[in-house]
C-alpha positions in Angstrom: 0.0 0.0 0.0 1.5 3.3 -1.3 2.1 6.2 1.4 0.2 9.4 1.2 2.9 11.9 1.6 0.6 14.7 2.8 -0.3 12.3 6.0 4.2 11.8 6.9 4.6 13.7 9.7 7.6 15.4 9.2 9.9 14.1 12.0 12.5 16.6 11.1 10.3 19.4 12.8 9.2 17.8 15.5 11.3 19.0 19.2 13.2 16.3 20.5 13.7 15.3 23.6 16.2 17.9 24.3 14.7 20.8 22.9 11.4 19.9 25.2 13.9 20.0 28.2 15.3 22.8 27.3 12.2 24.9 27.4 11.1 23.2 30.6 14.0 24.4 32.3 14.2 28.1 30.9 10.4 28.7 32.1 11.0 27.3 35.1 14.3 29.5 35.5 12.3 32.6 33.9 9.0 32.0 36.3 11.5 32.1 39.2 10.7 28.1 40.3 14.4 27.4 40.0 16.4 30.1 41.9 19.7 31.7 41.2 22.8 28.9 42.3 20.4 26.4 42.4 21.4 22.6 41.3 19.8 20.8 38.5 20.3 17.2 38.9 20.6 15.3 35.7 19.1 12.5 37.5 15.8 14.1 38.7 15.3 15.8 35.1 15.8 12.4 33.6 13.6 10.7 35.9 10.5 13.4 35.4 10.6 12.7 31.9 11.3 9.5 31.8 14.5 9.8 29.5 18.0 8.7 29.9 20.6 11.1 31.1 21.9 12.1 27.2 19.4 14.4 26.2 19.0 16.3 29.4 23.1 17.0 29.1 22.6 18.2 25.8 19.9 20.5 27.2 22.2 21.8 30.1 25.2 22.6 27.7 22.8 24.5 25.2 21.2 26.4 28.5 25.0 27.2 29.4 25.6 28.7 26.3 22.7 30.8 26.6 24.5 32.1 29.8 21.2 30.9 32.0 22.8 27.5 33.6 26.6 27.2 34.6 28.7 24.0 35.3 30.8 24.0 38.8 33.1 21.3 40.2 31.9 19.2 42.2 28.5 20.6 42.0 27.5 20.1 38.2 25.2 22.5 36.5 23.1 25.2 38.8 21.4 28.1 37.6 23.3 31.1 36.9 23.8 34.1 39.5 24.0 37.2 38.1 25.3 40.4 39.9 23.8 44.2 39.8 26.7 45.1 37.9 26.1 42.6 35.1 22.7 42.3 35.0 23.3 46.3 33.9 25.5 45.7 31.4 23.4 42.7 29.8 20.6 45.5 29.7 22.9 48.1 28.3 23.9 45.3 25.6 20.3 44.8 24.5 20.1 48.5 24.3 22.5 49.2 21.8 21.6 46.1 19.9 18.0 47.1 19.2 18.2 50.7 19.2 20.7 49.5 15.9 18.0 46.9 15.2 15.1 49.5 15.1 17.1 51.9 12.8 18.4 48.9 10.3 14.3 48.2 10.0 12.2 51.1 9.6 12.8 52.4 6.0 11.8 48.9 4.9 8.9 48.4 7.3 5.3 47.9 5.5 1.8 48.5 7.0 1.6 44.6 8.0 3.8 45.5 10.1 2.2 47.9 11.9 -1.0 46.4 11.8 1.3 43.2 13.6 3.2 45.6 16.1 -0.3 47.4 16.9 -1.7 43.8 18.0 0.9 42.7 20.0 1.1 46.1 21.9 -3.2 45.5 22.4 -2.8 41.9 23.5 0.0 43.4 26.2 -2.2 46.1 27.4 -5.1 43.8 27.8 -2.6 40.9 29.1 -3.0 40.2 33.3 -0.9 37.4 33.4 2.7 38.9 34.6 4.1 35.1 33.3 2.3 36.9 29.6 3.6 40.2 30.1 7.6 39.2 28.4 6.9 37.0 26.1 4.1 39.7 24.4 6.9 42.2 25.1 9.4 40.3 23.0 6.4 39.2 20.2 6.6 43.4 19.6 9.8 44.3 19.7 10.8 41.4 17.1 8.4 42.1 15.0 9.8 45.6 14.2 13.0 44.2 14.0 12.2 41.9 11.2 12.2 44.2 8.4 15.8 44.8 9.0 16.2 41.4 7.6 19.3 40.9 9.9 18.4 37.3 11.2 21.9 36.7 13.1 21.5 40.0 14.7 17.5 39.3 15.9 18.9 35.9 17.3 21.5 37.4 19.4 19.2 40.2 20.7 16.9 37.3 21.5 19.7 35.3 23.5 19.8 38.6 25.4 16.9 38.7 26.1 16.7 35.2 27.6 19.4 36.3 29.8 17.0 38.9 31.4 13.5 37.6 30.7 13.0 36.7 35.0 14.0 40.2 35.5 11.9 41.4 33.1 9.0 40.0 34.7 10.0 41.4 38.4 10.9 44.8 36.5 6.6 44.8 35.0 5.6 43.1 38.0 6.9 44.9 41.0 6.8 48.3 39.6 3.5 48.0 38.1 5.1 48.4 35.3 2.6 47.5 32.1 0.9 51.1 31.8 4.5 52.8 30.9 5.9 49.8 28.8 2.7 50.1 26.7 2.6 54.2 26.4 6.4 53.7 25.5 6.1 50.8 22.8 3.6 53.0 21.4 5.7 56.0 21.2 7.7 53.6 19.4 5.3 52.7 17.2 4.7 56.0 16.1 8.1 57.1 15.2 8.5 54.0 12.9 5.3 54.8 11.2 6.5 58.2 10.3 9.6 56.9 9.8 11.6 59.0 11.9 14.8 56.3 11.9 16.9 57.8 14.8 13.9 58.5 17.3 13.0 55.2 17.1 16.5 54.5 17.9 16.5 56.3 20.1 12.9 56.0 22.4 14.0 52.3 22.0 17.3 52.8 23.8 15.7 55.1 26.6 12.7 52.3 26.8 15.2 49.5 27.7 17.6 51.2 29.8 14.4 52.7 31.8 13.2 49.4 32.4 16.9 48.9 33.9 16.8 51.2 36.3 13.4 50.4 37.4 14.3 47.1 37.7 17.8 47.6 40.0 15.5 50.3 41.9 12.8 47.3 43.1 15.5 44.7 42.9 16.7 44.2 46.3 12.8 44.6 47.4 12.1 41.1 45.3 15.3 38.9 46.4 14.6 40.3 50.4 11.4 38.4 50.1 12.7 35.5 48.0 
């Protein structure tokens, strides 16, 4: 009997085992359930899933070359502490990267991509889930990145922004801070739709490193209660 090709699944898509573990374990290091320094036993992962011990390495070493999970002697891999002083210059990194990004993309954005950029700012205003809030934020600010069709330089802004996606969240949370992320993506907006290349630059740059100093302003508030 003759295969329908339309009914293959196409295997080559599908996650594997390791991708699967990889996002469980960035969530749960993003939603705060596994704390800065603390271990990750290749063991218990295996176990949960019900997997041998391979692909949750192969998870771990991708994780640590994200810069979220760390390998220490004697101790294996733990999740990675980040000071004050670097958590400020990973924001300061992301600034300059989009604020670049933002100016390589606006003379070739289109009005899909407003029309997309206009959603995602609604769906973040209407959003009350904090564990919604980055992952809409991040939906927007790629979005107008696209059109710079700079794919390398959208993937490292996004491994940036992986780095700081928990502190992101106590950043919108703790400062109650949707209402000015929303009036300031929309600024954003507008300056792209009239194509004004350097303010968008520029309200981009002063959006992130805003969020920074909210952020290390409430910080020692949020790890006093953790």
């Amino acid at each position: 009997m003759p295969f329908r090709e339309a009914e293959v699944p196409n295997l080559g898509q599908a996650p594997t085992a390791s991708d699967i573990i990889l996002k469980f374990i960035r969530d749960s290091i993003a939603d705060g359930s596994l704390d800065e320094g603390e271990p990750i036993r290749q063991d218990d992962v295996a176990r949960m899933f019900n997997v041998s011990k391979i692909p949750v390495r192969e998870a771990l070493k991708r994780l640590e070359a994200e810069g979220l999970v760390e390998f220490q002697r004697n101790k294996g891999a733990i999740v990675t502490t980040v000071s004050e002083p670097e958590i400020a210059q990973i924001f300061e990194t992301r600034a300059i990267l989009e604020s670049n990004a933002i100016m390589l993309s606006v003379p070739h954005m289109t009005p899909e991509t407003f029309t997309d950029a206009e959603a995602f700012c609604d769906a973040f205003a209407r959003e009350t889930d904090v564990a919604q809030w980055s992952a809409l934020n991040w939906q927007f600010h790629s979005r107008l990145y696209l059109d710079a069709q700079r794919p390398f330089l959208v993937s490292t802004v996004r491994a940036v922004n992986d780095r700081l996606e928990r502190y992101l969240r106590i950043q919108l949370a703790l400062s109650h801070g949707q209402g000015t992320a929303d009036r300031e993506h929309r600024e954003i907006l507008a300056a792209c739709r009239t194509g004004k290349v350097k303010k968008a630059g520029k309200l981009v740059y002063d959006h992130i490193m805003g969020a920074c100093s909210s952020l290390l302003h409430h910080l020692p508030a949020s790890k006093g209660k953790g």
